[in-house]
C-alpha angles and dihedrals in degrees: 000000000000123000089250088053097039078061103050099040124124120266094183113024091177096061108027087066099037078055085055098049088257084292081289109185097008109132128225110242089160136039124168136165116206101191101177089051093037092231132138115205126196119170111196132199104242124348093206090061089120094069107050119146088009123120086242095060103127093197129266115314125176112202133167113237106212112194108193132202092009116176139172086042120190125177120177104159136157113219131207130193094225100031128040104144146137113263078175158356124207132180128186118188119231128184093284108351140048121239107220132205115186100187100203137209131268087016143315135059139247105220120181146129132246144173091226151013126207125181122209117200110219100185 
C-alpha cells in the first residue's frame, strides 16, 4: 500500500458505506483483479448516487474503491451492456479483516475478504 493510500483508507468500512446508501444506484464503469497484489479495484461512477434528486445529493463524485489483501474471492455477476451497476455494499467486520458483499445490477454479487479498504476520489 502506497502513503497516498495508507491516507485515504477506510477507518470504518461499516459506516462510511451505510452513510453512502450502500453506493445504491452507482454504476461500475471499472473492474479490475490484481492476483499477484491481492487487490480488487472498482471505479464507480458517483458515490453520492443514493442520493440523487435529494436534498442531500452532494453532487456527482467518481472515486476508486482498493480492496487489499482480498482474499476468498467469489464473483457470480450478470453484465449488461447498458447497465453494470451496485444495488448494495455491505460490509461486515471480522477480527482483521472486513467481509464484503457488493449486490450488482442487473443481478449477481461480488463476495470477498480484505484487510483494507481506500477510497480515491476521481472528480
Amino acid at each position: 500500500m502506497t502513503a497516498e493510500q495508507s491516507e485515504n483508507m477506510i477507518e470504518n468500512p461499516a459506516g462510511y458505506f451505510e452513510e453512502l446508501g450502500g453506493l445504491h444506484d452507482a454504476r461500475i464503469n471499472e473492474f479490475s483483479w490484481d492476483k499477484k497484489e491481492k487487490s480488487l479495484s472498482v471505479v464507480v461512477d458517483d458515490i453520492n448516487s443514493n442520493f440523487l434528486d435529494l436534498p442531500e445529493y452532494k453532487g456527482e463524485k467518481s472515486a476508486e474503491l482498493i480492496f487489499s489483501d482480498v482474499s476468498s474471492l467469489d464473483i457470480n455477476t450478470q453484465i449488461d451492456d447498458e447497465t453494470f451497476g451496485i444495488s448494495d455494499l455491505e460490509v461486515t467486520d471480522q477480527a482483521g479483516s472486513h467481509e464484503i458483499l457488493l449486490n450488482c445490477t442487473p443481478g449477481g454479487s461480488i463476495k470477498f475478504k480484505c484487510k483494507a479498504i481506500v477510497v480515491r476520489e476521481l472528480s
